[in-house]
N, C-alpha and C positions, 0 to 999 in steps of 0.2 A: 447469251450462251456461256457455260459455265465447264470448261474440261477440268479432268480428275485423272489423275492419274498415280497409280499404284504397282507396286514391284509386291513379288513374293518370292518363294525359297520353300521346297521342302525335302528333311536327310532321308526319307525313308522313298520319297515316289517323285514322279515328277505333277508340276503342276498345271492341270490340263485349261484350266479356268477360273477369273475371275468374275464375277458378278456383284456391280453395285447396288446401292440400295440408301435414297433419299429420303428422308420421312418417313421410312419401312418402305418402302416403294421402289420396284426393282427400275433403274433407267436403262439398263445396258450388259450386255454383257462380253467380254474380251478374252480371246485365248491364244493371245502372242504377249512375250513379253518384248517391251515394256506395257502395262494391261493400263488403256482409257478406254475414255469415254466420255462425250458431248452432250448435253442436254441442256433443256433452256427453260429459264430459273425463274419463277414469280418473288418478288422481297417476300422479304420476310425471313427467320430463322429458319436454317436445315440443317439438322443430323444428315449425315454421310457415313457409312459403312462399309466396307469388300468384303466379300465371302471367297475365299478361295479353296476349291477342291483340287486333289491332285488323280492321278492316273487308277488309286487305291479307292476310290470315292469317298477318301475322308477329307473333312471342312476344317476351316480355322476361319474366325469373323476378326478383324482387324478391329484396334480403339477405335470410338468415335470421334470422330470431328465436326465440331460446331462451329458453321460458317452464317454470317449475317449479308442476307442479301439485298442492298439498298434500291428504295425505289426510283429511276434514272425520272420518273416524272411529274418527282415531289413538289412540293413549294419547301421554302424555304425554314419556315418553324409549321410546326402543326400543334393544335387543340388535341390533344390525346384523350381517348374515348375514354370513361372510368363506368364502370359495371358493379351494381351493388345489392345484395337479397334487401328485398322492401323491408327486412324489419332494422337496417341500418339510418339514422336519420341524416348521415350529412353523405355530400362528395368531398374529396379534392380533387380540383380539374388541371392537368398539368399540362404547361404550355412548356413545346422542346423543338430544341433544334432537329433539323432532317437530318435521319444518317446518310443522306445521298449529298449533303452541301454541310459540311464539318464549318465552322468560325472560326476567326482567331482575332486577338487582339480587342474583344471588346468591352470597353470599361463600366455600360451600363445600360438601361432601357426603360423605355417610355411604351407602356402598350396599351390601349382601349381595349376593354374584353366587354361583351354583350355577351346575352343569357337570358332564359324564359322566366320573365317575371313572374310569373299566375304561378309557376313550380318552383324557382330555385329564390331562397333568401341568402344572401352571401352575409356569412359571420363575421368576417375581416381578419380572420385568420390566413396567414400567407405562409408557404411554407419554401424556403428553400435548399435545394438540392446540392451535392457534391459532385454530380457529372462535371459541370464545365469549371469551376473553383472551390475552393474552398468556402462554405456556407457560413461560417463564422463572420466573414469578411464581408459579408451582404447585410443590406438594411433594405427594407425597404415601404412604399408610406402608397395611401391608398386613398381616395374619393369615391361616393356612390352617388351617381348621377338621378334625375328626376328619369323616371322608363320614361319611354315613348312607343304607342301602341304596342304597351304590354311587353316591349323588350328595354329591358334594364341594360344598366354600362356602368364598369368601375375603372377610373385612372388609376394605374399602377406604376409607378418606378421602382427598380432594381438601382442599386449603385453602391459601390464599394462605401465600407466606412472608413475612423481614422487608424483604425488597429492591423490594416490591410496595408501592406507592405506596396512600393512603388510599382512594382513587378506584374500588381497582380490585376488577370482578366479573365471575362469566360473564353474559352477554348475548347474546341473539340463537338464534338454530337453528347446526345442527350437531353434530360429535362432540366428546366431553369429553376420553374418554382409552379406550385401550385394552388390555387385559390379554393377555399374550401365552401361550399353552398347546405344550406339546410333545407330541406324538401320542405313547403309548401302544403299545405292541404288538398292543394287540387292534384300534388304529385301521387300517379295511382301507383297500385302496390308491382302490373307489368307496364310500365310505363318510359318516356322519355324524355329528354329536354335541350335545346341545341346550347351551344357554349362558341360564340365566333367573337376573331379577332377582329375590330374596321380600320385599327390605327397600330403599327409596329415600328419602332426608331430604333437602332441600334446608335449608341455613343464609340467614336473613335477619341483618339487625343487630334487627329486633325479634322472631326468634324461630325456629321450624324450620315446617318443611312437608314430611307425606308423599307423595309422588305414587305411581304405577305407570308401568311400564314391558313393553312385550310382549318376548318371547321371540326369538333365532335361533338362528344353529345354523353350526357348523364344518364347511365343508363338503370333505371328497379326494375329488379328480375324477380322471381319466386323459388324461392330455396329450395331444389329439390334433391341438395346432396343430404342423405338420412347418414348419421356416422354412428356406428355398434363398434362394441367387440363381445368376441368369445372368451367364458373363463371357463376352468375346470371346476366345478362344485366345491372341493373337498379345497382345497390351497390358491383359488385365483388364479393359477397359475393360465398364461394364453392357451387357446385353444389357435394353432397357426397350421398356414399354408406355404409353401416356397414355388413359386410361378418356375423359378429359373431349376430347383431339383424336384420335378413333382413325385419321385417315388420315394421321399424321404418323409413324407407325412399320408397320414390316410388325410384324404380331400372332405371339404366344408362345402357345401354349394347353398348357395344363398338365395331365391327365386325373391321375384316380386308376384303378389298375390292380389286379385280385386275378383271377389268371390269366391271361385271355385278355381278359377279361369289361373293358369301359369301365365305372366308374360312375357317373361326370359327363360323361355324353355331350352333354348340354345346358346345361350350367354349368361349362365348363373356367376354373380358376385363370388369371390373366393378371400378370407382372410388372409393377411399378409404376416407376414415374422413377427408382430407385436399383437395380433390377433386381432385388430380393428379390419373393419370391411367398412366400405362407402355404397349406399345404394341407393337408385334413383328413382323418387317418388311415383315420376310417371310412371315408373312400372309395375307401381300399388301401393296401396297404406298399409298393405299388409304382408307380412314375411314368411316366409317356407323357408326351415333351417336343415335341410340332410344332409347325414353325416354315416352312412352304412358302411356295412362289413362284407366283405365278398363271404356268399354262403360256405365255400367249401373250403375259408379261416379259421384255422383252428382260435380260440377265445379262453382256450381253458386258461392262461397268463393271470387272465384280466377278473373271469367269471368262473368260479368254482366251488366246491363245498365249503371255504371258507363265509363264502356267501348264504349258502344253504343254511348255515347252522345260524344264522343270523335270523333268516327267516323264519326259522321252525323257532326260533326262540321268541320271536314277536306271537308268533300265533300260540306257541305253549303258555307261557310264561311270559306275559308281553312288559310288566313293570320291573323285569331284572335286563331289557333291553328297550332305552326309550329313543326310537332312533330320529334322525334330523330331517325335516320336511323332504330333502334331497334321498336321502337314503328310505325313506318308505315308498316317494317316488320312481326308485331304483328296483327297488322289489317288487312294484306292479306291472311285471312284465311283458304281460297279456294284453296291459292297458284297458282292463274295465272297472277299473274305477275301487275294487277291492284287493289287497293282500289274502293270500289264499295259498292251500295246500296246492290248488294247482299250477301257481307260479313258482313253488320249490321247484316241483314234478319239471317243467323247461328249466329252470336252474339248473338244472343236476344234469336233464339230458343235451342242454347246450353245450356242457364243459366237455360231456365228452364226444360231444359231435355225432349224436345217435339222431338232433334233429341239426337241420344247417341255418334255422332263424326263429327267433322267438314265432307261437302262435298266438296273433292277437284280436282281440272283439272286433274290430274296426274290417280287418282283410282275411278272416274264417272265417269257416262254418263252424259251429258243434262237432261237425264232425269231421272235422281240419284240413277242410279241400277250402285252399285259398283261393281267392279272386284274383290271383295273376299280379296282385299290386305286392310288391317288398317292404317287407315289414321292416318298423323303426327300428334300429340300433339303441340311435342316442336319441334321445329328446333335450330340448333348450328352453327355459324359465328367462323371464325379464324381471330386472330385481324391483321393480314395481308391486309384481305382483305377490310376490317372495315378503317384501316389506309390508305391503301393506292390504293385501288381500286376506280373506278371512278366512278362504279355504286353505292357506299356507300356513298359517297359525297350527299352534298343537293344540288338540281334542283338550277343555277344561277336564272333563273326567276320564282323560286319557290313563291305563288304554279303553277304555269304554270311551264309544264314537256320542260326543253331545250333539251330533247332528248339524255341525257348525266347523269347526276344524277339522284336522288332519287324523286318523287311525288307523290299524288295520282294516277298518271296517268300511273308510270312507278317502278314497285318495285323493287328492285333487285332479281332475282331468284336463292333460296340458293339450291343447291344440297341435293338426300338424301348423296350422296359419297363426301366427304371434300381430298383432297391433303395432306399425311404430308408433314413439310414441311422438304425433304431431297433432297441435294443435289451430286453427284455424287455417286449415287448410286453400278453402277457398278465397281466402281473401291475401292475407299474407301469412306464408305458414311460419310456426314458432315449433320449431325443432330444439328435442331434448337429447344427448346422447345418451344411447340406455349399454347396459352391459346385460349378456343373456348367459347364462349360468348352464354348463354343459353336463347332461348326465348321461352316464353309461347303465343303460338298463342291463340290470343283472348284477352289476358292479356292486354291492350293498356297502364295502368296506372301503371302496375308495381306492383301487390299489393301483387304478391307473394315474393317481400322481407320482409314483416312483417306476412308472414304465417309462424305458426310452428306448427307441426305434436303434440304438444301435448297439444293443443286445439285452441280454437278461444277468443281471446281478444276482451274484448267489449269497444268499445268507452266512455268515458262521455259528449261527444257532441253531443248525438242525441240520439233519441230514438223511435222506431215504435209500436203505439200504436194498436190496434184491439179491440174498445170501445163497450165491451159487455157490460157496465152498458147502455148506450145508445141505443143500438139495437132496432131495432123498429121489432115488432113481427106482422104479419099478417096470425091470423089461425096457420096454421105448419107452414108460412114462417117466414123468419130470415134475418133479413138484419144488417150484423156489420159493422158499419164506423171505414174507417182505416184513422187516425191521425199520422201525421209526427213533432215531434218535435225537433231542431235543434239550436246548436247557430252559423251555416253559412249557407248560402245558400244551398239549398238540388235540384239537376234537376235530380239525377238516384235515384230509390228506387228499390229493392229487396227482397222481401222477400219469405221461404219458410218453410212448416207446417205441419203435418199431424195431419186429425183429427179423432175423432172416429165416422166409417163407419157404427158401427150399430146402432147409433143412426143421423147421418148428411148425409144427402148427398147435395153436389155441385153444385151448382144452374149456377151461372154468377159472374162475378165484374165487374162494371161499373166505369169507372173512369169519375172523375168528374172535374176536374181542365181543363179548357180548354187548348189544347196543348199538350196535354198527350200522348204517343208513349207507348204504355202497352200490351205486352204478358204475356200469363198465360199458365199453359200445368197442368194439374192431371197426373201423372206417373204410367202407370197401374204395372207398374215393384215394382217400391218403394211406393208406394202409400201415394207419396209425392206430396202436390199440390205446384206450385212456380211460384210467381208471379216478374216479370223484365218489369219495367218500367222507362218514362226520359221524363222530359220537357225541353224544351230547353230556357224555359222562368222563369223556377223553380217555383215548386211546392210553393203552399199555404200552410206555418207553421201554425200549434195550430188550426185548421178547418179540416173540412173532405176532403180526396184528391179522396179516391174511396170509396167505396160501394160494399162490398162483402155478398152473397147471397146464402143461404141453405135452406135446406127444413130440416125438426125435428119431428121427428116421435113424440115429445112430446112436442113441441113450444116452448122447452126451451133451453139453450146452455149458458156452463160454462166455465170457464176456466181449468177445468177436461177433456174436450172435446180434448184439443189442446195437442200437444205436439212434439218434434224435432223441436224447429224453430230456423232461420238462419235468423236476419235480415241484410240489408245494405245501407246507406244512404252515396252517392258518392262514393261509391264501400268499405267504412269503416264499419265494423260491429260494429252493435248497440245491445243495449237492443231492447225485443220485451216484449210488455207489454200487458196486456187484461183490465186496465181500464186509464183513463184516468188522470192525475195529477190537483190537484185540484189548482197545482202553474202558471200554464198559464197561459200567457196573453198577451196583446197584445200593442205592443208601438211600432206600425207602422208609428204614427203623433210624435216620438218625435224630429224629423230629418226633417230639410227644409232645400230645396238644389233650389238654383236660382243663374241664370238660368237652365232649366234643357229640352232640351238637351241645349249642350254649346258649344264651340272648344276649352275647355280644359281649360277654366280658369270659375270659379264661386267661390260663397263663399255658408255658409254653418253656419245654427241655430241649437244650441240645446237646448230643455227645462231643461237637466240636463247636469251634467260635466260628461263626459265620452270621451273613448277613441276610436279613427275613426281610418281605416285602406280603405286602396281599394285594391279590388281583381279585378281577370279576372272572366269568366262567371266558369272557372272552382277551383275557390276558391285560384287562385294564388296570396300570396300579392304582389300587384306591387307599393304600396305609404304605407309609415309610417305616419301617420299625429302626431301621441301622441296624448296629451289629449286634448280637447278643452272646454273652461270652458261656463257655461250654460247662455242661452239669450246673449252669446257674437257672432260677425260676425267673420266666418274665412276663410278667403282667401287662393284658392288651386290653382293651375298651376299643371295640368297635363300632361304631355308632352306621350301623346299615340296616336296610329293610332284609326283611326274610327271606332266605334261599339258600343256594349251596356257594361257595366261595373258595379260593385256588389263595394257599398259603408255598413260598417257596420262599429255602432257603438255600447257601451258597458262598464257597468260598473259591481259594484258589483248586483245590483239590475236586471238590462234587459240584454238584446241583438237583436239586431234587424237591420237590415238589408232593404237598398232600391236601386233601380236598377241607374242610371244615363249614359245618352245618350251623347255620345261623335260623333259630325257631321265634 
């Protein structure tokens, strides 16, 4: 019988009850102070915990306490069992004191150990422990007896050496030492083998003493803990879970899969803080990785027209964007197997939540009444197959699909069920730890490595303006010009808002920049309006790009009106502003570029000293020029394939940006 007892205290309430809890397991529960409780204890280790509520029905859980509870009907030393996955080839069997009968004072030991001959070969390796003394200060010497009916016996003494001070004995509980066995052929891969003591002397300085000792046993098991982890595509970065705050990460659930069949449909594996999961084979060789979005999330953060214009560039112009096995996998959103105009088409209406989940081959129809089952979010790759598969490979005549690697034409088709990766399973399995590579469908840019759950960071290279001091007012109508200002090139804009519905209501936006690719949706769910748009020619800085359009029960509109906004320029979030900076301006003439277009070689005027770089259309630099000083000629050799290309120059004063045609 084991009582416990516990005090509590609380400033705000009083405290109505405590309730323990052994091993997770509730023993008792008490609502007088001082708070016990009586239960009766099998050995072994227990956690101990109180939970106390007060009169408010709020909790506080007390430290743990770790108590060892000895067995009262031990013997004296025990054979301690050792457990080992068959593809390990030896034991050590350790012989220790009971923690129920602690020693003292003794200077050394004489023991007969037997063991299954047919299984165990003993090495004659010995190893000793630091429980009862110091291990330095032990020797000890061994003999291997003739078996008899197939049970083997080794004499073993323990005994101080000469470097062991007068003082010194084992004391206390614990293991002594342990003897190390090499499995046998006949040892099977679940298998066992006994280890007993027949002969135990303890050495005093005034004489010996026999004791006993119980029996254990060597035990081969079959490995069935499988160890992954999760990484993000673009930076490795974990893909993790927190058991103790679960609303601080979106959830990983892990299934085990043998067929079709789930069979932890009510206990899925979940990633820990360093993104590793353990999962157990019995409940399949094979894996189901989900990782979903609640439908009515908004996604535009993550998935947006920055993404869009990646797309449409693959499928325009697919060798001025050569994107990475991940990111075309990204872009097949639908999951059938091609890049297509109609994976933009959900890009664009995901961002602004006109649809609330990808539609894809697998759970539509054609004619997009689903089968009730929830479409992927994310999909997970094992870098197996990433390394050394042939569909992960890039297409040799990419972008033209050779019918063998990865294109627009030809994606690779990831499974919902992954392979661990184990080999001989049946017999004794040889487990490899694999890493599975996380993708965010629709993500094409990657942008969910610099998202964090505890908020949104805002740029200082851009900014989206909604020029309410400008508004042009007609009657109750309203019309605000929306202004993009940037120091690179901007071809995706994003944004999204809500406004106040008893005074606005939602007219149109017009967009104005010629080239303009622009969806909008009003979300009758969040009554979020969001606007996802892309040129492929890049929008007009510091001027109006669209024109958005309300009706005002009082012809007026504030920046009281607005409120939740989300902006994004090239998929990076910005400030969103309601008036316009009175610092802009405009130095479009301060850069002369001739010839223009060219085949890679022209020079280049500035009216000030400033610093030139060149980018791709998607703001990639691909030339450092440094600085070029002002009214001087500089000559450039650019060595790139054909197409249009983003030259920007820059000092403390501008920034300013112009296209340059490479034939």
């Amino acid at each position: 019988m084991v009582t416990i007892n516990a005090t509590a205290a609380d400033n705000d309430g009083t405290v109505s009850q405590v309730e323990f809890f052994v091993n997770n397991v509730s023993v008792g529960v008490d609502n007088a102070s001082p708070y016990t409780v009586n239960y009766t204890s099998t050995p072994g280790t227990k956690t101990i915990v109180a939970i106390a509520t007060d009169n408010n029905s709020a909790t506080t859980t007390s430290a743990t306490l770790s108590l060892v509870i000895a067995d009262p009907n031990a013997l004296p030393y025990a054979v301690q069992n050792n457990t080992q996955n068959c593809d390990v080839p030896t034991f050590c069997i350790p012989l220790a004191v009971s923690l129920a009968i602690p020693i003292d004072n003794v200077k050394g030991y004489d023991v007969v150990l037997n063991y299954d001959n047919t299984k165990l070969i003993p090495t004659g390796n010995i190893t000793v422990y630091n429980d009862l003394t110091t291990a330095s200060y032990v020797e000890t010497a061994y003999s291997i007896n003739a078996p008899v009916n197939n049970v083997g016996s080794m004499n073993i003494s323990a005994y101080f050496n000469g470097n062991a001070p007068s003082s010194a004995e084992f004391q206390g509980t614990g293991k002594i030492f342990c003897v190390e066995f090499a499995k046998s052929g006949n040892f099977n891969a679940a298998d066992s083998a006994l280890v007993s003591v027949s002969f135990l002397q303890e050495s005093y300085i005034t004489g010996v003493v026999s004791r006993s000792a119980s029996s254990g046993k060597a035990y081969s098991v079959k490995n069935q803990n499988y160890i992954g982890n999760l990484k993000y595509w673009l930076d490795n970065s974990p893909i993790v879970f927190d058991l103790s705050q679960p609303n601080n990460h979106l959830v990983t659930n892990i299934y085990g899969i043998t067929g079709t069949t789930v069979n932890n449909p009510n206990a899925p594996v979940k990633p820990n803080l360093s993104g590793y999961f353990t999962h157990n084979l019995t409940n399949g060789l094979n894996l189901k990785i989900e990782r979903n979005i609640v439908n009515t999330n908004s996604v535009q953060i993550l998935i947006n027209s920055a993404d869009a214009v990646l797309g449409k560039t693959l499928l325009i112009n697919g060798s001025s964007f050569v994107p990475s096995v991940y990111q075309v996998l990204a872009l097949d959103v639908n999951l059938d197997g091609v890049v297509s105009a109609g994976d933009i088409s959900q890009i664009k209406q995901r961002a602004t939540l006109s649809i609330p989940e990808f539609q894809q081959a697998w759970n539509y129809s054609a004619a997009g009444v689903s089968n009730g089952q929830a479409s992927r979010d994310w999909i997970f790759v094992d870098q197996i197959s990433v390394t050394s598969g042939a569909a992960y490979q890039i297409s040799a005549t990419f972008p033209a699909n050779d019918n063998l690697g990865y294109s627009k034409g030809k994606v690779p088709m990831v499974g919902a069920s992954l392979a661990a990766t184990v080999t001989n399973y049946s017999t004794c399995p040889v487990i490899t730890e694999e890493s599975f590579k996380g993708i965010l469908l629709g993500d094409v840019n990657g942008s969910y490595a610099a998202y964090t759950a505890d908020g949104i960071l805002k740029s200082e290279d851009g900014e989206i303006i909604l020029d309410l001091e400008n508004a042009i007012v007609e009657g109750t109508t309203v019309n605000v010009p929306v202004v993009l200002s940037s120091t690179e090139p901007v071809n995706a804009l994003d944004l999204a808002f809500m406004f106040n519905e008893d005074k606005l209501s939602f007219q149109t936006i017009e967009a104005l920049n010629n080239g303009t690719d622009a969806e909008n949706f009003l979300n009758p769910n969040d009554r979020t309006f969001r606007l996802s748009a892309n040129n492929m020619d890049n929008f007009d800085l510091n001027s109006n790009v669209a024109m958005v359009t309300f009706e005002s029960t009082d012809g007026t509109i504030t920046k009281k009106d607005f409120n939740s906004t989300l902006g994004l320029l090239n998929g990076k979030p910005v400030q969103v502003s309601f008036a316009k900076s009175t610092s802009i301006a405009n130095y479009s003439d301060v850069l002369s570029i001739f010839p223009n277009p060219s085949n890679g070689t022209f020079e280049i005027v500035l009216k000030e000293t400033a610093t030139v770089q060149i980018m791709d259309i998607n703001g990639k630099i691909l030339k450092e020029v440094g600085t070029v000083n002002a009214n001087t000629k500089q000559a450039i050799n650019l060595n790139v394939s054909a197409g249009v290309y983003l030259m920007r120059v820059s000092n403390e004063h501008f920034s300013s940006t112009q296209r340059i045609v490479i034939d």
